[in-house]
N, C-alpha and C positions, 0 to 999 in steps of 0.2 A: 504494500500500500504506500502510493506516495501520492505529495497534491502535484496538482493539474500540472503540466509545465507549455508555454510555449509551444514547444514542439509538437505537442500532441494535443492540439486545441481540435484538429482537424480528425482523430482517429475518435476524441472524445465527442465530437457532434453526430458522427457518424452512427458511433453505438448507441446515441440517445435515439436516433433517427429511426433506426428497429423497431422501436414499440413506439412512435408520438403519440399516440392518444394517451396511456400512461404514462407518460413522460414528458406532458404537455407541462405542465407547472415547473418540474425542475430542467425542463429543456430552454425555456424561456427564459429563465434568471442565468443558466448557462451561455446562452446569447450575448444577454445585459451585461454583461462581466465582461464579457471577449470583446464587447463594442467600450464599455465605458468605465471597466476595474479591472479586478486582477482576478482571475479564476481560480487561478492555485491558492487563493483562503477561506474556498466554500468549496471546492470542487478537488477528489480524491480519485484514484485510478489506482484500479486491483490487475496482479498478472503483470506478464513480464513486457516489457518495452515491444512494442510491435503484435504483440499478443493481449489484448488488454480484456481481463474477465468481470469487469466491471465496474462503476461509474457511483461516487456517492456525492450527494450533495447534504453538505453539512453549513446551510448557514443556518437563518430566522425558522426553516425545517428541515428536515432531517430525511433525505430523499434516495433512495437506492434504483439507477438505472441500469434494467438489462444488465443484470448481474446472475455469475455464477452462484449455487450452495455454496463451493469455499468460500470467493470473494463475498458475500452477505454474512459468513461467520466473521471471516477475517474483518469487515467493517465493527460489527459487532463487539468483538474483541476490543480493539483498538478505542472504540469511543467511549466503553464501557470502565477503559484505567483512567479517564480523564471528566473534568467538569460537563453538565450537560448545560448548554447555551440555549439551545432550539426550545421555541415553544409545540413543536409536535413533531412525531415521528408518519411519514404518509407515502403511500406506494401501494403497488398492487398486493394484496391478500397474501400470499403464498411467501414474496419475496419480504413483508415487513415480518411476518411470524419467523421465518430464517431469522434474519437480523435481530429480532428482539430474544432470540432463545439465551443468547450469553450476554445481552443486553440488563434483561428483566431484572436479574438478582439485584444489579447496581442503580436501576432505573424508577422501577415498580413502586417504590412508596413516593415517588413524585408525582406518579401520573393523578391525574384529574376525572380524567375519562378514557376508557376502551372504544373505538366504534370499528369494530372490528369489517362489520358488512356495509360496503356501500357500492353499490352498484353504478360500475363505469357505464353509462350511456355517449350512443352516438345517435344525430341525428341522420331519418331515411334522408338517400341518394337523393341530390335537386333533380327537380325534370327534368329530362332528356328534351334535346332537338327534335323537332318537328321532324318524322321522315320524308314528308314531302316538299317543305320547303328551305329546313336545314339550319330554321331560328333557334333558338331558345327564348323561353317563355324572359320576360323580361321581368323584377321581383315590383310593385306598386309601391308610391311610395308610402302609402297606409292601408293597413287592411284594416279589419274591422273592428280590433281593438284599438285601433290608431297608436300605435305603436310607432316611435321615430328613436332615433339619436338626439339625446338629453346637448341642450345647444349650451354658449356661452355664455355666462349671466346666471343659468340655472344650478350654478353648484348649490348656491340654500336651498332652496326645492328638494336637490336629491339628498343632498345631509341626512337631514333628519329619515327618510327613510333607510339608507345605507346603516346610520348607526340601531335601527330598530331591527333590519336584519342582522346585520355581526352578535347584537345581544340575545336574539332568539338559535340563531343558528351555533354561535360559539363558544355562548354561555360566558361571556363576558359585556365588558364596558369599555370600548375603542375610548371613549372621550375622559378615564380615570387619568389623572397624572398630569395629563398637558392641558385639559378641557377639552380636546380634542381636536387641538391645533394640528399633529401629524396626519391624524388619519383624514383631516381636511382635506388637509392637503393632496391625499392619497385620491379622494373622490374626486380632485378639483384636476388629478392629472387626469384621470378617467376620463373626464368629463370632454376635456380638453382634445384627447385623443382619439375622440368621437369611438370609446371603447365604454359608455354605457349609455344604454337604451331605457325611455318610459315611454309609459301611459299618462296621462297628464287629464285635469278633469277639475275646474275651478281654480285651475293652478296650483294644485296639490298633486304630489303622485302617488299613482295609487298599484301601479306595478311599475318594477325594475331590475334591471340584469345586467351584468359588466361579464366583458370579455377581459376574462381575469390572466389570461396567457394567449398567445401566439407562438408555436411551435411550427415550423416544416408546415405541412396542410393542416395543421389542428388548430381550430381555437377555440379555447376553453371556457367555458362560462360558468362565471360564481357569483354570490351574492341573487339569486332571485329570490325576489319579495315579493311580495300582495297583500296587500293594505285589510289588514282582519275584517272590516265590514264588507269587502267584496271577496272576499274570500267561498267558496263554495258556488259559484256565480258562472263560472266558465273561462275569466278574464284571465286565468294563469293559462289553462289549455292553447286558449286562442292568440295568445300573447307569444305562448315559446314557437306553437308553430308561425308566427310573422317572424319571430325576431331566427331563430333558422335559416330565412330566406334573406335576412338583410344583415345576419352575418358572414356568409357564402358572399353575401354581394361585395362587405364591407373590408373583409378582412381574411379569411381563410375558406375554404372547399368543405371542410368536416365540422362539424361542432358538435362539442362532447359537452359533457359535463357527467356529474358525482352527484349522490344521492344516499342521505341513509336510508338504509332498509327500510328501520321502521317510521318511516315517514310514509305510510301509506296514500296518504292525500295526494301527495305530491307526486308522486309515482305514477298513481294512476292519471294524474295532467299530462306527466311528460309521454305515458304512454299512447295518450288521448291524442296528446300534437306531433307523434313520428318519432318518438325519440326511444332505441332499442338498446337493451344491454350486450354489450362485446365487452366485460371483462368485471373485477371486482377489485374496489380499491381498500384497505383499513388504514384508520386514523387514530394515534394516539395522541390526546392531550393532556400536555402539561398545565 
């Protein structure tokens, strides 16, 4: 195990490149790094030079790509003789259970919460070309939720919804310590980046969704909200299936997202607006 180096920026995008839909969050911060830090202080590589068995990302979380059995102990090991930094451990099913086995002993009474089951969704393939005339259907700019890209001006609008999902979804308070000056900030780059989408309705919003990564063709989507009085109403169903189509437009070909299990309500929207399971991711919080 050693961190990222220069030289192997290019074998390391690669191996994330394998799985992007799981590897969409820590493929993205991998990016970020290569364009504007240093990757070798979050980013580790298992396996010998030119042979690399696997990929850990260890900053704000704790992220295991396309890694071997050895390489997920040997991560394990290795973080387990040292302080833990990250506020979660997150990755697909199979490969976080590896990694937390010599982990846990050292870990375990920090954790907060297990969410072991969450179901990797993608969303169904955009229409296909006309076969007779060779178009493709063109995406409107509002369907029937009136669904758009949250414009500039409107970071208060979406505020106070963002910080209402992070406390129902995270079981925290984004705005403890600073008032909420960071994570403003965080909504206001979103915002900015035309990487989050509302529904809008007396100037309140009443659903919301950020394209929380950009990987290779995947872009991931986090933070969806809907405002508890419209909630059971159909506005989330109709809402992800628009915003599907004007993230394909906007930004990437796939859009994934994450889901706990027992979020049944939720499940069944995403199921209702196209949105299939290709994989299983678990979340540990600290």
């Amino acid at each position: 195990m050693r961190a990222l180096r220069g030289a192997e920026l290019e074998t390391a995008r690669r191996l994330a490149l394998r799985e992007p839909v799981a590897n969409a969050l820590a493929g993205a911060r991998l990016l970020d790094l290569t364009r504007h830090g240093s990757p070798g202080a979050e980013f580790s590589l298992a396996g010998e030079e030119g042979a690399p068995e696997g990929l850990l990302w260890h900053g704000v979380n704790i992220s295991p790509l396309t890694a071997t059995d050895r390489a997920l102990e040997d991560f394990g090991r290795h973080l387990a003789g040292g302080p833990r930094r990250a506020s979660s451990v997150v990755g697909p099913r199979r490969a976080v259970e590896r990694l937390w086995a010599p982990l846990g002993d050292a870990w375990s009474p920090q954790v907060r919460e297990y969410r072991w089951s969450q179901p990797l969704l993608l969303a169904d393939p955009a229409p296909t070309a006309d076969p007779d005339t060779g178009e493709s259907p063109e995406p409107s700019s509002a369907g029937p939720a009136g669904l758009r890209p949250a414009r500039a001006g409107e970071e208060a609008a979406v505020f106070p919804a963002s910080v209402a999902m992070f406390r129902e979804e995270v079981g925290m308070d984004p705005t403890r310590g600073d008032g909420g000056r960071s994570y403003g900030r965080r909504v206001a780059d979103l915002v900015r980046a035309g990487r989050t989408y509302v529904v809008m309705e007396a100037g309140r919003v009443v659903f919301k969704a950020d394209v929380g990564a950009v990987f290779g063709p995947v872009a991931q989507i986090h933070g969806v909200w809907v405002r508890p009085d419209r909630r059971s109403h159909g506005l989330g169903r109709t809402a992800m299936a628009e915003l599907a189509t004007l993230v394909r437009r906007d930004h990437a070909p796939q859009v994934s997202l994450y889901v706990n299990a027992y979020n049944e309500a939720a499940r069944r929207a995403y199921a209702a607006a196209g949105y299939r399971q290709v994989g299983e991711l678990s979340t540990i919080l600290f």
